[in-house]
Backbone as a ProteinNet text record, in pm:
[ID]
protein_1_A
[PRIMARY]
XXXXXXXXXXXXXXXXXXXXXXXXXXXXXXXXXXXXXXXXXXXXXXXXXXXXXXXXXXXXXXXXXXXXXXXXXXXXXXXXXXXXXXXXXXXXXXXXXXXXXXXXXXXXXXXXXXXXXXXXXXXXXXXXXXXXXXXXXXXXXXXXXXXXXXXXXXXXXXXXXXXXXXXXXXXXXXXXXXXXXXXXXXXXXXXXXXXXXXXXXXXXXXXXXXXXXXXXXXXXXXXXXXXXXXXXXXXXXXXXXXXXXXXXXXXXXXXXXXXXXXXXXXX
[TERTIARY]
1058.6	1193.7	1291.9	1412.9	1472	1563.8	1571.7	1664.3	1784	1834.3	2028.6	2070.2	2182.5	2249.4	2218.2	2232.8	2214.3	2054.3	1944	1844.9	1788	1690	1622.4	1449.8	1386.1	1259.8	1183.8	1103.1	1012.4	1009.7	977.4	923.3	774.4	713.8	595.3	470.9	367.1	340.3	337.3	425	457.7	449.2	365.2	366.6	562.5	583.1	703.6	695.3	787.1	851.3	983.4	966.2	1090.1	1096.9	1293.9	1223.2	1353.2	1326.5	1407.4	1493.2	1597	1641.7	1646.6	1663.3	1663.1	1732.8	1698.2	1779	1758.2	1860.2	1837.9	1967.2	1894.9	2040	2044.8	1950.9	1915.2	1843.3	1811.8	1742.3	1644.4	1520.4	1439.8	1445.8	1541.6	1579.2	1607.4	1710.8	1789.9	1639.6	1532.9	1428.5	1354.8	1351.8	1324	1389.2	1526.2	1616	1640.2	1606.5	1587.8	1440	1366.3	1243.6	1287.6	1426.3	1474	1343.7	1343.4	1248.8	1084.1	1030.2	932.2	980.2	1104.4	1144.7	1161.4	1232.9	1220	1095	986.5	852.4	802.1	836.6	765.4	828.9	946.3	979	950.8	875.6	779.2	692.5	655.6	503.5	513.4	611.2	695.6	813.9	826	978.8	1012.6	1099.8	1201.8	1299.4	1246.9	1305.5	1392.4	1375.8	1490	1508.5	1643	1639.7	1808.1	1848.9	2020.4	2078.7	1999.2	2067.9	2063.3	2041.5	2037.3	2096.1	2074.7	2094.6	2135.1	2260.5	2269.1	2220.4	2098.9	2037	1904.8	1876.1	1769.7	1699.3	1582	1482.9	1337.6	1395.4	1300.5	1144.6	1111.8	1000.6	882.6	749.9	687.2	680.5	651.1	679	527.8	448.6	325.5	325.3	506.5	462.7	661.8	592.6	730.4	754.3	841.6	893.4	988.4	929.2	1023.7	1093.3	1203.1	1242	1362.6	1347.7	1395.7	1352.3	1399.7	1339.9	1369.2	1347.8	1355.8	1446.9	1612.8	1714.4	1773.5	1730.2	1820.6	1760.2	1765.2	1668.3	1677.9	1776.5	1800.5	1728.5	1687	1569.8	1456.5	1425.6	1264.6	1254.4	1332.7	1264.3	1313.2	1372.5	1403.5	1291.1	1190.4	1140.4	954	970.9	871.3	833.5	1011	1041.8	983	1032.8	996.8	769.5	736	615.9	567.1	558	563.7	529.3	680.6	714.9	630	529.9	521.5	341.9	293.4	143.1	79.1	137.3	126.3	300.8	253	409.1	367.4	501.4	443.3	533.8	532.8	621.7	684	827.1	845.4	946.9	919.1	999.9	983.3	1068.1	1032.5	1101.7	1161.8	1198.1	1120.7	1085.9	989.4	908.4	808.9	693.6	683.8	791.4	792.1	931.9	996.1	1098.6	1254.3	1224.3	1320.7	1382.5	1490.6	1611.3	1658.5	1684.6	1748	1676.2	1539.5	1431.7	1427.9	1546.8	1554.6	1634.7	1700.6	1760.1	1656	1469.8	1448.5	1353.3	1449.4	1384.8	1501.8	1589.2	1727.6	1772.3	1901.1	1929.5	1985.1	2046.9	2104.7	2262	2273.2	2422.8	2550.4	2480.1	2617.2	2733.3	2712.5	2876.3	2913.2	2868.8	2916.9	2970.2	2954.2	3023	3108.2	3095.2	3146.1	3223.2	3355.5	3491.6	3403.2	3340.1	3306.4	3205.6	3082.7	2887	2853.3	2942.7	2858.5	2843.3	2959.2	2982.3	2908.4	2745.7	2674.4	2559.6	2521.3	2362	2226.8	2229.9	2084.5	1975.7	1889.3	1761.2	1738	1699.4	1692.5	1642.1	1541.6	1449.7	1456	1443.3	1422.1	1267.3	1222.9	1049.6	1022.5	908.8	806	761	808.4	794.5	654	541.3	403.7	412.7	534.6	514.7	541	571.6	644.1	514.5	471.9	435.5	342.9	187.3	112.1	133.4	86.7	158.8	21.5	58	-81	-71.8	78.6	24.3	167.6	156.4	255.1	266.6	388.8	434.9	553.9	492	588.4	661.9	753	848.7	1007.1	1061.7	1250.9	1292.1	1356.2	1297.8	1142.3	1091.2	956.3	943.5	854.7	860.5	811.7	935.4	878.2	740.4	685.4	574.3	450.6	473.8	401.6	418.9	558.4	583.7	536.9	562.3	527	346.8	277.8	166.9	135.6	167.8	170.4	163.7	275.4	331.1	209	196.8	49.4	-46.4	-59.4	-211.2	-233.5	-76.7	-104.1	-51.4	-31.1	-42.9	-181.3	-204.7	-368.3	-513.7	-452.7	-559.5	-656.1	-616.3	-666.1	-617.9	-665.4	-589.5	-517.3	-407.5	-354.8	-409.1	-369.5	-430	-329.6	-303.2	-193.7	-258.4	-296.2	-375.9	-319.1	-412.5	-325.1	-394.7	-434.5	-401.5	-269.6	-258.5	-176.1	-84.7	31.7	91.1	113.5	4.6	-46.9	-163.4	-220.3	-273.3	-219.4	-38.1	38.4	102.2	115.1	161.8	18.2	-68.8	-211.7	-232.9	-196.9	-228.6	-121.5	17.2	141.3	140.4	51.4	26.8	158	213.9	324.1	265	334.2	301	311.5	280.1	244.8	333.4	450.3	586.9	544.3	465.5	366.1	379.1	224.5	136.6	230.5	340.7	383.8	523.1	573.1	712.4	713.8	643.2	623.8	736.8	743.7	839.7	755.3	848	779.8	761	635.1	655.3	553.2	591.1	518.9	424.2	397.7	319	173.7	140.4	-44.5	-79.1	38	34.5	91.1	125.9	244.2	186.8	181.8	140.6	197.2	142.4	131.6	236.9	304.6	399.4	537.2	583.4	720	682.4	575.7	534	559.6	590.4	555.3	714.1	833.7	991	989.3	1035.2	1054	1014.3	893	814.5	786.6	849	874.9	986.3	1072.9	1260.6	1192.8	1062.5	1076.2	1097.4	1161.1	1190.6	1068.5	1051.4	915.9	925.7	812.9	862.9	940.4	985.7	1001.1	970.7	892.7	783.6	867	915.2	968.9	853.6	773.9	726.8	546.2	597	517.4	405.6	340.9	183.1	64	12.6	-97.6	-263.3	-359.7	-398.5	-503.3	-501.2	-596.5	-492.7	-370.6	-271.6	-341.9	-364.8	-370.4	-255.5	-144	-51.3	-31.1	-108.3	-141.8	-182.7	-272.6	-295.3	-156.8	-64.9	67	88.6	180.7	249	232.7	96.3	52.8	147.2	52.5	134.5	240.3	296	475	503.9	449.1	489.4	473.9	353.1	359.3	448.6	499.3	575.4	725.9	701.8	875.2	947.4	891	946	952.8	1027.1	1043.4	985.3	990.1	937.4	1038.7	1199.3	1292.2	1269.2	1189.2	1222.3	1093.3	1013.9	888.1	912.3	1040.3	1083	1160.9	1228.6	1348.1	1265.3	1148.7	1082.2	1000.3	936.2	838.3	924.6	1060.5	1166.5	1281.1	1237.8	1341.3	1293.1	1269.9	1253.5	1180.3	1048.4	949.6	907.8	992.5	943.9	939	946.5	844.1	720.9	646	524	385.2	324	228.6	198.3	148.8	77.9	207.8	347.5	470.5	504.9	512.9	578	549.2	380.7	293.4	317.5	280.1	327.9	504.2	613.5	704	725.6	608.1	684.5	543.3	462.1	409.2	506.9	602	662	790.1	855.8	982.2	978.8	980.1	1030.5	1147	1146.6	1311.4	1357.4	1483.6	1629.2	1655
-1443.6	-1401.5	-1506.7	-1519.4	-1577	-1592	-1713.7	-1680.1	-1699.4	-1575.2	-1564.7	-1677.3	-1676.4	-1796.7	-1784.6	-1903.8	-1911.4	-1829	-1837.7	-1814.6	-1962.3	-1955.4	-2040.2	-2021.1	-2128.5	-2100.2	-2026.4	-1953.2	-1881.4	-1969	-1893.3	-1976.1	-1930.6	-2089.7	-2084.3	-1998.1	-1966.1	-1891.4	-1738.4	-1642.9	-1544	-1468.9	-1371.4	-1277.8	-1243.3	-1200	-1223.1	-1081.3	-999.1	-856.9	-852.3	-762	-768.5	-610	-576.1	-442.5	-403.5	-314.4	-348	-193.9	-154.5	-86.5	-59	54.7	102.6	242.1	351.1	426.6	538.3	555.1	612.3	632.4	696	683.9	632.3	589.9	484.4	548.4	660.5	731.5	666.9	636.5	579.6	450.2	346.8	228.5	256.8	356.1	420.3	413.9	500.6	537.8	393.6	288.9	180.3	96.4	112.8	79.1	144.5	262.2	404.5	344.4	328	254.2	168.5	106.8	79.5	-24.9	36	-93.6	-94.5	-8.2	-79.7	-147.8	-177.3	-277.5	-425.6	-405	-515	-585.1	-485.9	-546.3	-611.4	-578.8	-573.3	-739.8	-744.4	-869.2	-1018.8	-957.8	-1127.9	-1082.3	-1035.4	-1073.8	-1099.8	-1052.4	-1036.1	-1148.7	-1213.6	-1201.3	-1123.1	-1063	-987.6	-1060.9	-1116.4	-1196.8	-1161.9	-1018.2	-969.1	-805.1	-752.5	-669.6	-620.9	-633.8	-605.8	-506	-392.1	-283.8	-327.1	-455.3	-471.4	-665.6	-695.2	-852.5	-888.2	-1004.3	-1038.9	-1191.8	-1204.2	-1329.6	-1342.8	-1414.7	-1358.8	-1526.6	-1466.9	-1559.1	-1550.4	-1715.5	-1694.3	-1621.6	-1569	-1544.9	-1634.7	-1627.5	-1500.7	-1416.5	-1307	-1172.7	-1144	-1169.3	-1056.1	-946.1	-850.4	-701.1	-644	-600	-559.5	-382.7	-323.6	-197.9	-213	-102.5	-58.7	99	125.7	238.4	260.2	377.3	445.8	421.3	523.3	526.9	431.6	419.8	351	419.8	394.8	449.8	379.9	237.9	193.1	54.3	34	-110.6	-229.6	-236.1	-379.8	-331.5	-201.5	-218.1	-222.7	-170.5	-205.2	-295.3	-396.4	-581.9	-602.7	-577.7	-608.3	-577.3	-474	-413.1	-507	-559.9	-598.4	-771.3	-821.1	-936.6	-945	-832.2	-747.8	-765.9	-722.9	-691	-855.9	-963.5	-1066	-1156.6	-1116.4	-1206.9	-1121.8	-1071.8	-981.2	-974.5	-962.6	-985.8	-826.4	-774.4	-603.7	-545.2	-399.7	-377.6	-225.3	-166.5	-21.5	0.2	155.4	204.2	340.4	349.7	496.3	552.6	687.4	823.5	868	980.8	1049.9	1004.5	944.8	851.5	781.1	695.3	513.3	643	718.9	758.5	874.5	948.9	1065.5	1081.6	965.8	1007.8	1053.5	1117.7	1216.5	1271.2	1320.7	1460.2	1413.1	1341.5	1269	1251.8	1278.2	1309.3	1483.4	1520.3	1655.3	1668.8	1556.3	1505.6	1517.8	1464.5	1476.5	1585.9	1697.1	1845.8	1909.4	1846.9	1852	1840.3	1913.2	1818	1695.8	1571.1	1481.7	1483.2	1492.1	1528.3	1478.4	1311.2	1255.3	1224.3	1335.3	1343.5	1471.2	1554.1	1652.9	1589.2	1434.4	1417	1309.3	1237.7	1119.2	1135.4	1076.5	1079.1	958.7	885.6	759.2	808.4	849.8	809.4	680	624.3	497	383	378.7	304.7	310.8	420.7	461.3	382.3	296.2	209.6	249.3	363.8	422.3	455.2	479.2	568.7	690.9	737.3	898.6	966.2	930.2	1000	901.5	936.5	913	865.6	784.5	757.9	703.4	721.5	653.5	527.5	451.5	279.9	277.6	353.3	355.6	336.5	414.6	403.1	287.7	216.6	52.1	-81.6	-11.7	-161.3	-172	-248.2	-172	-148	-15.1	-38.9	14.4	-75.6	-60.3	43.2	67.1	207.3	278.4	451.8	537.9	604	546	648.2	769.7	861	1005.8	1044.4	1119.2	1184.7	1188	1267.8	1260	1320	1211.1	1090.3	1074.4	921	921.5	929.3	970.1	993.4	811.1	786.3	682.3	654.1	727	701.7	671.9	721.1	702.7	505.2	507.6	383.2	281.3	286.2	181.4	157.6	282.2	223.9	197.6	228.7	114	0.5	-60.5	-231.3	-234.1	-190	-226.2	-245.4	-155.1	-170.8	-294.8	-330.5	-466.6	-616.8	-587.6	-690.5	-710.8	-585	-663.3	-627.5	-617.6	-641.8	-557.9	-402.7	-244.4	-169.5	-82.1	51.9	149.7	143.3	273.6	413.3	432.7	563.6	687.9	731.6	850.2	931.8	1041.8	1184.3	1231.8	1314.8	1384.7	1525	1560.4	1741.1	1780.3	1908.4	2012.4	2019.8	2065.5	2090.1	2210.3	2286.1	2416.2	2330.6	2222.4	2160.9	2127.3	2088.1	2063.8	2181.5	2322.6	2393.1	2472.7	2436.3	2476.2	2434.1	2312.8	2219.1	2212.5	2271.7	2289.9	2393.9	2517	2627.4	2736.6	2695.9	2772.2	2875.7	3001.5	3129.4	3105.2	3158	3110.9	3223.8	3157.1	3240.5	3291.8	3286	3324.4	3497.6	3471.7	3552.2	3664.8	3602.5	3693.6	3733.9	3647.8	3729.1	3730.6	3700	3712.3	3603.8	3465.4	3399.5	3255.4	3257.7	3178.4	3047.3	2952.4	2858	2779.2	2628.1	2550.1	2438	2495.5	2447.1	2360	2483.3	2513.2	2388	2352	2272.9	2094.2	2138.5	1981.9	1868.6	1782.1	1696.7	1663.7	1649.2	1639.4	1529.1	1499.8	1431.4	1412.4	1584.8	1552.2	1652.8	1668.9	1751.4	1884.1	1988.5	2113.6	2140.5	2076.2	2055.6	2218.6	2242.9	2374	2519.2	2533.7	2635	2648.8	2502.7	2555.7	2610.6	2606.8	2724.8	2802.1	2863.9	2993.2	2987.5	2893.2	2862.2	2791.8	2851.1	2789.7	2667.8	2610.6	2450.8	2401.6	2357.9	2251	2196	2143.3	2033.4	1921.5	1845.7	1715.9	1624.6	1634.8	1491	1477.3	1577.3	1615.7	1671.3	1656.9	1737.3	1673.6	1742	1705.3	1657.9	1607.3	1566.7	1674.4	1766.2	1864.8	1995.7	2029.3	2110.6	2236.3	2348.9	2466.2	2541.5	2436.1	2488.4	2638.8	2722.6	2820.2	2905.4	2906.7	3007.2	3042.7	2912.5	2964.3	3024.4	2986.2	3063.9	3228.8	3236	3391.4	3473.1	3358.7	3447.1	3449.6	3376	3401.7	3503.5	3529.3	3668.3	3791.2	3744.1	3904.2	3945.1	3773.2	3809.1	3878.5	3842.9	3878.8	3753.4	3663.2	3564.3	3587.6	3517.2	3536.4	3401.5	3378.9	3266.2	3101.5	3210.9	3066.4	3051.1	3163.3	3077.3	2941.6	2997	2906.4	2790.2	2743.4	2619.1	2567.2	2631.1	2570.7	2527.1	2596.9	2523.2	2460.7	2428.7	2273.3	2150.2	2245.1	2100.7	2073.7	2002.9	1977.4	1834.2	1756	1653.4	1557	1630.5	1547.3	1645.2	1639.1	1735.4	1686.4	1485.6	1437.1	1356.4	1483.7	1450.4	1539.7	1474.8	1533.2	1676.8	1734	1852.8	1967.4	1930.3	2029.5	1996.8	1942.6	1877.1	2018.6	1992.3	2078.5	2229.8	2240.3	2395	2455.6	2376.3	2367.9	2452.9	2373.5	2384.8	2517.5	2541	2664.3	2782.7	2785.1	2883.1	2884.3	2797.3	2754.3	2805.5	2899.8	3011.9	2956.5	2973.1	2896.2	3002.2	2971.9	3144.2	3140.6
-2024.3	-2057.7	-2008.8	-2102.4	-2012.8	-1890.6	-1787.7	-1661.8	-1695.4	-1603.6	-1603.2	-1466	-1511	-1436.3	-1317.8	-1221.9	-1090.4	-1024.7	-1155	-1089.9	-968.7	-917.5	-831.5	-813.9	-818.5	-801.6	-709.9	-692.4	-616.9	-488.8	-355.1	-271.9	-286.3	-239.8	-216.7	-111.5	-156.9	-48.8	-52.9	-141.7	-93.6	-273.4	-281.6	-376	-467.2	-535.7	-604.1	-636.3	-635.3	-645.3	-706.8	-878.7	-904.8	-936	-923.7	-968.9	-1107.4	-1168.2	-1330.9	-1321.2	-1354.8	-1418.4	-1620.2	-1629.1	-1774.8	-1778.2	-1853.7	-1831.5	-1695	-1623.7	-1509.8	-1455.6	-1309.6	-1217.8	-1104.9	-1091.7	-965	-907.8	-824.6	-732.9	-646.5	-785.6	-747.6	-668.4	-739.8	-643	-521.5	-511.5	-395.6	-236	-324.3	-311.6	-180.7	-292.7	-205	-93.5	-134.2	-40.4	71.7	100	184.2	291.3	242.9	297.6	446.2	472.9	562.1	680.5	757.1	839.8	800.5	723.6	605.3	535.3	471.6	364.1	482.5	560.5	660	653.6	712.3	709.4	578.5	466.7	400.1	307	344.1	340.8	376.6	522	550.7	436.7	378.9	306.3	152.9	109.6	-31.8	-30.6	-166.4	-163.4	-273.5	-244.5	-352.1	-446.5	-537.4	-644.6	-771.9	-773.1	-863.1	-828.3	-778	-730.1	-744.5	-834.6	-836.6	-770.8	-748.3	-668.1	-505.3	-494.3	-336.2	-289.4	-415.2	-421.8	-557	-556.9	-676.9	-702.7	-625	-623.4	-705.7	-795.3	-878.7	-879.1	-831.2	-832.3	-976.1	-1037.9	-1158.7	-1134.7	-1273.7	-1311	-1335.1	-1343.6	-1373.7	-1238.6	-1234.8	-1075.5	-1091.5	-983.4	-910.9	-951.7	-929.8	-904.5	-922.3	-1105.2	-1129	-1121.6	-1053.7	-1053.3	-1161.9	-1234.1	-1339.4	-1349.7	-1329.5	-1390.1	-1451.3	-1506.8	-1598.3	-1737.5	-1861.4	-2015.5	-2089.1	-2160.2	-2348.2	-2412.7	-2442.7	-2504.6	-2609.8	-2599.9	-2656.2	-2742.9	-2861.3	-2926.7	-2810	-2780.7	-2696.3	-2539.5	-2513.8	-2389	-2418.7	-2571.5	-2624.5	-2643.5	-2645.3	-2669.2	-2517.4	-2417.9	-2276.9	-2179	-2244.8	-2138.1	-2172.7	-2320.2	-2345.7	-2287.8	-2282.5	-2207.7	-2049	-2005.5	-1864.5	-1835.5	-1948.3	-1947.5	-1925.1	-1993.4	-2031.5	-1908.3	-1859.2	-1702.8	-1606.2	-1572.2	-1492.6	-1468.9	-1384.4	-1360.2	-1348.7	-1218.5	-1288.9	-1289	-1370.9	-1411.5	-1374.3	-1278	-1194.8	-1276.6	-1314.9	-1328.4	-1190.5	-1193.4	-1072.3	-1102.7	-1087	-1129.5	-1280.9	-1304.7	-1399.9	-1529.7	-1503.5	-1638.2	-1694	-1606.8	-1667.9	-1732.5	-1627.3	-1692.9	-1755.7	-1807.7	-1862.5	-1987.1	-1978.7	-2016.1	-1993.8	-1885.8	-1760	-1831.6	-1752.5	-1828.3	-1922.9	-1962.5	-2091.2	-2190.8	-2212.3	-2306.1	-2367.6	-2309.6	-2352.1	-2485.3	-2514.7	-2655.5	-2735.1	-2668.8	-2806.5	-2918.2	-2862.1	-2900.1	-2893.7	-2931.3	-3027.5	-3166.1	-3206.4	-3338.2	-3272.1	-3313.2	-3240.5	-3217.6	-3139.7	-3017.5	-3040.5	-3079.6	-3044.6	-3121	-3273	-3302	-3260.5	-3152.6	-3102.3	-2948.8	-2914.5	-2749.4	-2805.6	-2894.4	-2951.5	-3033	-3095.1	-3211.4	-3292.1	-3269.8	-3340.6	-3290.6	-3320.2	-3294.7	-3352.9	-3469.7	-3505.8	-3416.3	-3330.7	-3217.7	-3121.1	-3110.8	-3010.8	-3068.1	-3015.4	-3048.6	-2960.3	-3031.6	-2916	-3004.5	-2970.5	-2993.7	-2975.6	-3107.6	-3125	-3007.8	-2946.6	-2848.5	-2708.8	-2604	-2462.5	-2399.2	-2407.1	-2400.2	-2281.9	-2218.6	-2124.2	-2161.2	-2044.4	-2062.3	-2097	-2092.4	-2131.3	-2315.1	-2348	-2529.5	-2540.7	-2448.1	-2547.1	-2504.4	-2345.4	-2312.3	-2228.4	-2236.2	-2108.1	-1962	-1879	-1794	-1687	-1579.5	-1466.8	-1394.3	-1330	-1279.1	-1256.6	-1284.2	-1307.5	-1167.4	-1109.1	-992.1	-1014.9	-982.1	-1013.1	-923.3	-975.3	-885.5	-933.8	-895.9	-942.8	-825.2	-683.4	-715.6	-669.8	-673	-593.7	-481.9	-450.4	-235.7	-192.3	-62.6	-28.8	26.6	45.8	155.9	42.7	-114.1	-175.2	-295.9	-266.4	-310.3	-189.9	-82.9	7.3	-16.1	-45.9	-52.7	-178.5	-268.2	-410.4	-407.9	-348.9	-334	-205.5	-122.4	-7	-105.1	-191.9	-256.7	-360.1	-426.1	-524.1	-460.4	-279.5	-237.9	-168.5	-127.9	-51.9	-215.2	-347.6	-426.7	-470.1	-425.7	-472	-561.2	-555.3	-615.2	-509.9	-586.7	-495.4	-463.3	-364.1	-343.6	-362.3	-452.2	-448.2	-572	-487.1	-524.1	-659.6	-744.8	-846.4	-864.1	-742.3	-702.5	-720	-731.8	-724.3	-584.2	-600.2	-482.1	-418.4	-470.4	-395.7	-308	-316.1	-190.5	-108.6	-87.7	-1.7	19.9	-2.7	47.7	149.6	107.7	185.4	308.9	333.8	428.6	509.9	465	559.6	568.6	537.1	594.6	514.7	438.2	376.7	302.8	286.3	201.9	49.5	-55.9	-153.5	-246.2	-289.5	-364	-438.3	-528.5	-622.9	-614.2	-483.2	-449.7	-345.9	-262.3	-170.1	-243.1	-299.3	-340.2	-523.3	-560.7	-725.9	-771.1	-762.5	-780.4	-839.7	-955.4	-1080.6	-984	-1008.3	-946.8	-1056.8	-1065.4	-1112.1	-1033.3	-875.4	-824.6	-883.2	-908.9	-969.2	-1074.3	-1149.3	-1213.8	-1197.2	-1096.6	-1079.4	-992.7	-991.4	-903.7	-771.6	-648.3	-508.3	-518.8	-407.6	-361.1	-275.5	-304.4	-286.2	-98.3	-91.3	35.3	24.1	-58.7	-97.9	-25.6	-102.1	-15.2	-100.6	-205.4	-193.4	-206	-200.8	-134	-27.4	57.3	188.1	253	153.3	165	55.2	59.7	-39.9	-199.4	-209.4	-377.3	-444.2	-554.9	-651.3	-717.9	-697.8	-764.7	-893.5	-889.2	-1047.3	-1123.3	-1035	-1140.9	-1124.5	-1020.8	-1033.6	-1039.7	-1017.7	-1005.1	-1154.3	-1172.8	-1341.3	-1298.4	-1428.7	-1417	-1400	-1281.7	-1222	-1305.2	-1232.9	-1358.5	-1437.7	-1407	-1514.8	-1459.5	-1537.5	-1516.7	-1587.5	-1556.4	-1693	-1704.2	-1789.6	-1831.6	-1891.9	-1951.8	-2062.5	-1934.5	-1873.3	-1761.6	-1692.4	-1625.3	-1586.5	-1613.9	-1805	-1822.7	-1896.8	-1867	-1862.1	-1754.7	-1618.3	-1474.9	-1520.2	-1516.7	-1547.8	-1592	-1747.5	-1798	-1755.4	-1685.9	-1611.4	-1496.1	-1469.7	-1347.3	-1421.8	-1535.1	-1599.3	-1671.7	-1700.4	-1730.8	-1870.5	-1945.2	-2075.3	-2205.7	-2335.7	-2375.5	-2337.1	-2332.9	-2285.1	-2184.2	-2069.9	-1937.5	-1930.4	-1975.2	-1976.3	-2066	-2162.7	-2242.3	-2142.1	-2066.5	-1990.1	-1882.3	-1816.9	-1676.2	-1723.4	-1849.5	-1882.8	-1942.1	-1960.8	-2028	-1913.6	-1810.8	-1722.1	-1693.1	-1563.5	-1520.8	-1648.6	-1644.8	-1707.9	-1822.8	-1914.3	-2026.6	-2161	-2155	-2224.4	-2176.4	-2065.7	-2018.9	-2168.5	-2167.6	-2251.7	-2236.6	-2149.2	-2060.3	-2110	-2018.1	-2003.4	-2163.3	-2259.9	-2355.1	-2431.6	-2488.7	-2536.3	-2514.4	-2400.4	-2336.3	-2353.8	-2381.6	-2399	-2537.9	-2617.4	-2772.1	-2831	-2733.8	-2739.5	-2713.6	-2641.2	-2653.5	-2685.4	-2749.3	-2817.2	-2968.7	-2966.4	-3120.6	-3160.2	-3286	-3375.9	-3403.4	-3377.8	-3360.7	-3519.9
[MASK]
+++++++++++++++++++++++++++++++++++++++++++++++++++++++++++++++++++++++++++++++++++++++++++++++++++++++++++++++++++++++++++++++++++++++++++++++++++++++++++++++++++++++++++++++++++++++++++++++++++++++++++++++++++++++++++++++++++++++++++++++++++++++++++++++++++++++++++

């Protein structure tokens, strides 16, 4: 791809880390920058060569180890992100955008919106639908979450500097409410939760205040979506509530997508 002004060559010696924005809201960056004296550390061993939410110093390409997030909105990020792919040796993706789409993929199980927010829509140069950087471009490995938990990004970047695979589980986060010993909203207070199905990560944050999950960080890897949303119904849930809790974060994930439009009746 090409370099923007006042790039400078790599130093020698040291693995190259870039990380990309697309559509989003930063979180996830936020996410890494939060990392605080692991990012310190992690700086002798790295350099951080393109990183705008923290530096406006951009050190040319090609990058070791590109972080990418947020979706595919717009023609000019589907040839940006493929530029991205190009320059890049592996290409992570993190949060629920890059790899799902995120909330803004809820456009695309819509009619389209934007001469209902817009006086001019022609003036809007986007893309019908909201996509996972996976539809455009290969991608080595999908970190989840809205946002992602640091403890699971630090060992990502550990694992594609010392030359492994990462290790980040894709159990259920009824295994993290197991193992923190928490009561099960479900089972003790009849309270819809999308645990059973969601993937481990965020440390079982709200079923441990009692409230049933969300599903931020998507679906786990053998989800039985269809068994849920049985429980559900019996718990009282209705067919919208079960469209509205598989169409939130990551609800252009395959698994929630599906299950979504199983119970999405046309009015």
């Amino acid at each position: 791809m090409s370099d923007p002004e006042g790039t400078r060559p790599a130093d020698s010696g040291k693995p190259t880390l870039a990380v990309w924005k697309f559509a989003s809201c930063d979180g996830c960056q936020l996410t890494l920058l939060n990392c605080e004296d692991e990012l310190l550390a992690l700086t002798d061993a790295i350099q951080i060569a393109n990183f705008t939410e923290a530096s406006r110093e951009v050190v040319a390409g090609p990058y070791d180890l590109s972080l990418v997030e947020g979706s595919i909105t717009t023609p000019h990020d589907a040839e940006r992100i493929r530029e991205v792919r190009q320059a890049s040796r592996f290409l992570v993706t993190i949060g629920a955008c890059a790899t799902s789409g995120g909330i803004q993929a809820l456009r695309n199980f819509s009619a389209d919106l934007a001469p209902l927010v817009y006086a001019t829509p022609s003036y809007i140069e986007t893309l019908r639908t909201s996509t996972a950087i996976a539809d455009h471009v290969r991608v080595d490995f999908e970190l989840r979450g809205c946002p992602i938990d640091r403890r699971q990004l630090l060992e990502v970047i550990s694992a594609y500097l010392l030359g492994r695979k990462p290790r980040i589980r894709g159990h259920s986060v009824c295994i993290e409410c197991k193992r923190a010993g928490h009561t099960c909203v479900m089972v003790a207070h009849g309270t819809p939760c999308l645990g059973p199905v969601t993937q481990a990560g965020c440390g079982a944050l709200c079923p441990s205040f009692a409230r049933g999950c969300y599903g931020c960080f998507g679906p786990m890897e053998t989800p039985n979506t269809a068994a849920l949303s049985a429980r559900w119904q019996e718990l009282g849930a209705s067919e919208g509530d079960l469209v509205r809790a598989f169409r939130a974060f990551n609800a252009g994930a395959e698994p929630f997508r599906k299950e979504a439009e199983a119970h999405d009746t046309p009015h």
